[in-house]
N, C-alpha and C positions, 0 to 999 in steps of 0.2 A: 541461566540466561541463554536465550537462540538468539539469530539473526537471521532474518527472512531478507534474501533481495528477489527482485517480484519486479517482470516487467510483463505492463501488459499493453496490449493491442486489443483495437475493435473503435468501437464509438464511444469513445472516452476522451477529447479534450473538448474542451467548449458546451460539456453538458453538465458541469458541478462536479465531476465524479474527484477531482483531487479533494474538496469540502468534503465529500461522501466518506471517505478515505481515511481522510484528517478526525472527522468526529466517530465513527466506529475508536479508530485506532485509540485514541482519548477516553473513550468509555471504557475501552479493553484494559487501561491504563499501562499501554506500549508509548515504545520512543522512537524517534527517527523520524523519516521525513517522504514528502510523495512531493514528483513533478512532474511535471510535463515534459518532453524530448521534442525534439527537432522533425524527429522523424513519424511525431503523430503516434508512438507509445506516452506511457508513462508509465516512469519511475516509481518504483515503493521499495525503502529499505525499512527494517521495523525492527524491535527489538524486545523480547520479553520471554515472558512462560511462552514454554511451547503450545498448551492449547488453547493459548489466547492469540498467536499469532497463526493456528488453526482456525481458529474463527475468525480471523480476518480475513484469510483464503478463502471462508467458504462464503464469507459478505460480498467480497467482493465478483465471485463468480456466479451471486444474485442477479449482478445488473443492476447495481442500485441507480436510483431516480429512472432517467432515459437513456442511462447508458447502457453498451452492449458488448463483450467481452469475448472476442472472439481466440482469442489467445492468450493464456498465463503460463510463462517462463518463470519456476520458482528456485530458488538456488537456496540451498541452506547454510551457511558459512558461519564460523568463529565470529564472536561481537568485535567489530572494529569501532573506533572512535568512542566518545562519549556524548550523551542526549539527555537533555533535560527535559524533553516534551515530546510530542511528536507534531512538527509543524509542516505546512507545505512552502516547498523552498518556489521562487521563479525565477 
């Protein structure tokens, strides 16, 4: 088990992209949780097989729907907490 935290920047609140996020991650069948920040990033923490939380980087650095991704900060860390899903927190 990895833990992905993943912040990203660009045109990403206000276009679906936490939904976007939320349903990859569920397909992948990962855990944790995507949000929105204050400061117009958003949040992704995840949790699972490493190259499925691969593929969620490389979903996400798609551009899904109309969003656009101009920056992804990925950090790899020890699993903290415990998740039953992977849901979007607000």
């Amino acid at each position: 088990m990895y833990q992905l935290h993943a912040y990203v920047d660009g045109r990403v609140q206000g276009v679906n992209f936490r939904y976007y996020v939320q349903r990859k991650a569920s397909e992948l069948n990962l855990v944790g949780y995507v949000r929105n920040l204050p400061d117009g990033r958003v949040e992704i923490l995840a949790q699972g097989a490493k190259e499925d939380l691969e593929k969620l980087i490389a979903y996400v650095r798609s551009n899904p729907g109309i969003s656009f991704v101009t920056e992804l900060v990925i950090d790899w860390e020890e699993p903290k907490g415990k998740f039953d899903s992977f849901k979007i927190r607000f």
